[in-house]
C-alpha atoms as a printed R data frame, in Angstrom:
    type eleno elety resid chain resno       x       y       z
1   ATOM     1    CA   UNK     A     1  93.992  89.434  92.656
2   ATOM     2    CA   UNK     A     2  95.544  92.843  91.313
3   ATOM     3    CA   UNK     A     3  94.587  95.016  88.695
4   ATOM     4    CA   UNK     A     4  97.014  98.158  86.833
5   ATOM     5    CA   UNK     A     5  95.224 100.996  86.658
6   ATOM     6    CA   UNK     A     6  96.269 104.354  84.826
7   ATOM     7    CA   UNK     A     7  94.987 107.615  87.432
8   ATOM     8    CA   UNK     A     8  96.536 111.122  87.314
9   ATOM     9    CA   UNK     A     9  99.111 110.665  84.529
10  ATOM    10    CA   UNK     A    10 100.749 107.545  86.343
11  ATOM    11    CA   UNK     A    11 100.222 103.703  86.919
12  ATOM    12    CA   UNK     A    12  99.274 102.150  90.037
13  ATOM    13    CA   UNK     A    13  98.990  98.258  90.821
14  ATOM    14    CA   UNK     A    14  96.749  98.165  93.400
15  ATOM    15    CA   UNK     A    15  94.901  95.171  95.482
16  ATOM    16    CA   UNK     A    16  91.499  94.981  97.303
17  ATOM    17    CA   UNK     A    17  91.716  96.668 100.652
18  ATOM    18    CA   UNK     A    18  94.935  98.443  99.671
19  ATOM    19    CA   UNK     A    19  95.634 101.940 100.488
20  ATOM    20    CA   UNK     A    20  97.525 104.446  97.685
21  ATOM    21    CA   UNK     A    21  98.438 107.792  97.816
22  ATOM    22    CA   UNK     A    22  97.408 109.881  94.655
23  ATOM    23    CA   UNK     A    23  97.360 113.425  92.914
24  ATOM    24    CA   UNK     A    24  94.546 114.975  94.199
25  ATOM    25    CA   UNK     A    25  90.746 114.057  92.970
26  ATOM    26    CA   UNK     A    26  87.727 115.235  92.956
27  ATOM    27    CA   UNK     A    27  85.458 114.321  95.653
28  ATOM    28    CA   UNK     A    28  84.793 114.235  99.126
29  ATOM    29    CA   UNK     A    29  86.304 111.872 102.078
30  ATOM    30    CA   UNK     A    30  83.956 108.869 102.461
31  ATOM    31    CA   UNK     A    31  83.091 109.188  98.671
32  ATOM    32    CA   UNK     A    32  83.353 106.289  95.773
33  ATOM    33    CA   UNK     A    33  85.340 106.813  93.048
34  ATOM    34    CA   UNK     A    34  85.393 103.871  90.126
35  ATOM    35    CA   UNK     A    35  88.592 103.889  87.918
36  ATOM    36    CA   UNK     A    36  87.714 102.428  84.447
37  ATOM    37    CA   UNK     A    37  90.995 102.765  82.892
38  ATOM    38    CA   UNK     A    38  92.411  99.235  83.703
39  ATOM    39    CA   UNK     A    39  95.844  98.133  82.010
40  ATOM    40    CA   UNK     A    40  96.063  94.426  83.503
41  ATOM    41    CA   UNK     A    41  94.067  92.421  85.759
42  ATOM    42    CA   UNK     A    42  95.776  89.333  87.260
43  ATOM    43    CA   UNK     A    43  96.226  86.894  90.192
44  ATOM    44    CA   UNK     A    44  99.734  86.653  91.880
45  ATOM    45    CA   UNK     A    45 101.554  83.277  90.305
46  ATOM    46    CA   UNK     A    46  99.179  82.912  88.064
47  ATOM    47    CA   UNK     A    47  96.646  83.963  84.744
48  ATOM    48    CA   UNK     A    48  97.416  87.686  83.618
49  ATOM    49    CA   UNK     A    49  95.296  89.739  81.558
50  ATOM    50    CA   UNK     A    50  96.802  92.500  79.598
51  ATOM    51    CA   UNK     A    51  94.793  95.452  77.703
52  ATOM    52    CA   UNK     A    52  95.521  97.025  74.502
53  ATOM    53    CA   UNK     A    53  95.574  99.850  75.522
54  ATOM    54    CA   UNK     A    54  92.859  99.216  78.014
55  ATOM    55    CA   UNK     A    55  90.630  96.101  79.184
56  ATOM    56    CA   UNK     A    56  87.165  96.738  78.434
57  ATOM    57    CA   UNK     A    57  84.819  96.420  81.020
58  ATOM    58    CA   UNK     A    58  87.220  96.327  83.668
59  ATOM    59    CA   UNK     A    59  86.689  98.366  86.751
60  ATOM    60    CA   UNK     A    60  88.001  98.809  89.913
61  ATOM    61    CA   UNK     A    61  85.969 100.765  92.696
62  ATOM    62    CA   UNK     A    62  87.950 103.014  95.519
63  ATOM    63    CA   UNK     A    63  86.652 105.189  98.599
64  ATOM    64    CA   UNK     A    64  88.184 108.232  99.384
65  ATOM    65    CA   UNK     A    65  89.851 108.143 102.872
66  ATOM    66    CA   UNK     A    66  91.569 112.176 103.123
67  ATOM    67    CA   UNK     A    67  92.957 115.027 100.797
68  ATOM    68    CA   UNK     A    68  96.321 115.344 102.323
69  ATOM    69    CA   UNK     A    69  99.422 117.591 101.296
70  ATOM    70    CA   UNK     A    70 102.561 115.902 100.683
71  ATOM    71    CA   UNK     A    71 106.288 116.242 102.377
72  ATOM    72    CA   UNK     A    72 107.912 119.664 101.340
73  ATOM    73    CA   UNK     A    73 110.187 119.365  98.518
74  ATOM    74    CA   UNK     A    74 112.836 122.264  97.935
75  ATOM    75    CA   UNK     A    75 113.933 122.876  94.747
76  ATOM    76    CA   UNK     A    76 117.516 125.394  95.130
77  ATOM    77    CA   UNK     A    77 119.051 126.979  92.389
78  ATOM    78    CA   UNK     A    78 122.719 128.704  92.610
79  ATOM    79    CA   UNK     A    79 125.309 129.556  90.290
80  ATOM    80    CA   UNK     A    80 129.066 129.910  91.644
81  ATOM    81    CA   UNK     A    81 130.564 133.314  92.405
82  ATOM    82    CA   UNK     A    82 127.770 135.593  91.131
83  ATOM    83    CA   UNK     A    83 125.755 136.053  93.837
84  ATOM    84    CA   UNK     A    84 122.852 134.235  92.850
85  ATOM    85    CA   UNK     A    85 121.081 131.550  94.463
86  ATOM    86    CA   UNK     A    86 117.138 130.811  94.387
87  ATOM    87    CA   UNK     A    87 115.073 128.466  97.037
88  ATOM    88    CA   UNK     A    88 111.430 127.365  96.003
89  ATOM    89    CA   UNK     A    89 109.502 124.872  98.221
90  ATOM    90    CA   UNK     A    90 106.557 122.787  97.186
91  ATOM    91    CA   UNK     A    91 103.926 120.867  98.336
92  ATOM    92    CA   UNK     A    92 102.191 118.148  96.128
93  ATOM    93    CA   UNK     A    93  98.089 117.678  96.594
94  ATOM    94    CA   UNK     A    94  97.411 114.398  97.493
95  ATOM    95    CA   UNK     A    95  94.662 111.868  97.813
96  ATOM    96    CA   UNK     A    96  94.425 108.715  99.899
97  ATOM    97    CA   UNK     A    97  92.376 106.098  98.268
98  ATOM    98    CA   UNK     A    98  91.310 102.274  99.707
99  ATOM    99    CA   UNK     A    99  90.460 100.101  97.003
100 ATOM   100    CA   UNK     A   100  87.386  98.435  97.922
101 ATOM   101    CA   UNK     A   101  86.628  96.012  94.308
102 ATOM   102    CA   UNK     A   102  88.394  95.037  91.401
103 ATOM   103    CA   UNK     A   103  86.071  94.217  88.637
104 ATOM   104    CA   UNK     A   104  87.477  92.566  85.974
């Protein structure tokens, strides 16, 4: 079974004892979190259930394994012959999440 679920302005299909990295949440590591905004719930080869926006009802419970921060991403700006060139690194806040239970 797998379920599409909308978190942190992007979609995710996840599976039960699956690991995902996310944008950073709320919470403490070892904590629950239950995502209610479920696109599609399905079963690989088979039956899928699609939302309109959303299915209602539909849940799918996660634990919170570690805030983390992301690779380094550089982001270098330079125009030809005038002397001008800019370098700005970032690091993206990040969440590890194991889905526990997909509710559907």
């Amino acid at each position: 079974m797998y379920a599409i679920i909308n978190a942190g302005g992007r979609q995710f299909k996840v599976k039960p004892e699956e690991c995902i990295d996310m944008n950073r949440l709320a919470g403490e590591a070892g904590g629950a979190v239950v995502f209610d905004k479920v696109a599609a719930v399905g079963e690989e080869g088979g039956k899928l259930n699609v939302g309109a926006p959303v299915l209602e009802g539909a849940t799918v419970e996660a634990e919170i394994v570690e805030h983390f921060r992301g690779k380094k991403l550089i982001a270098f700006k330079m125009k030809r012959r005038k002397g001008y060139r800019r370098t700005v690194g970032h690091r993206q806040e990040l969440t590890k999440v194991k889905i526990t239970a997909i509710k559907a």
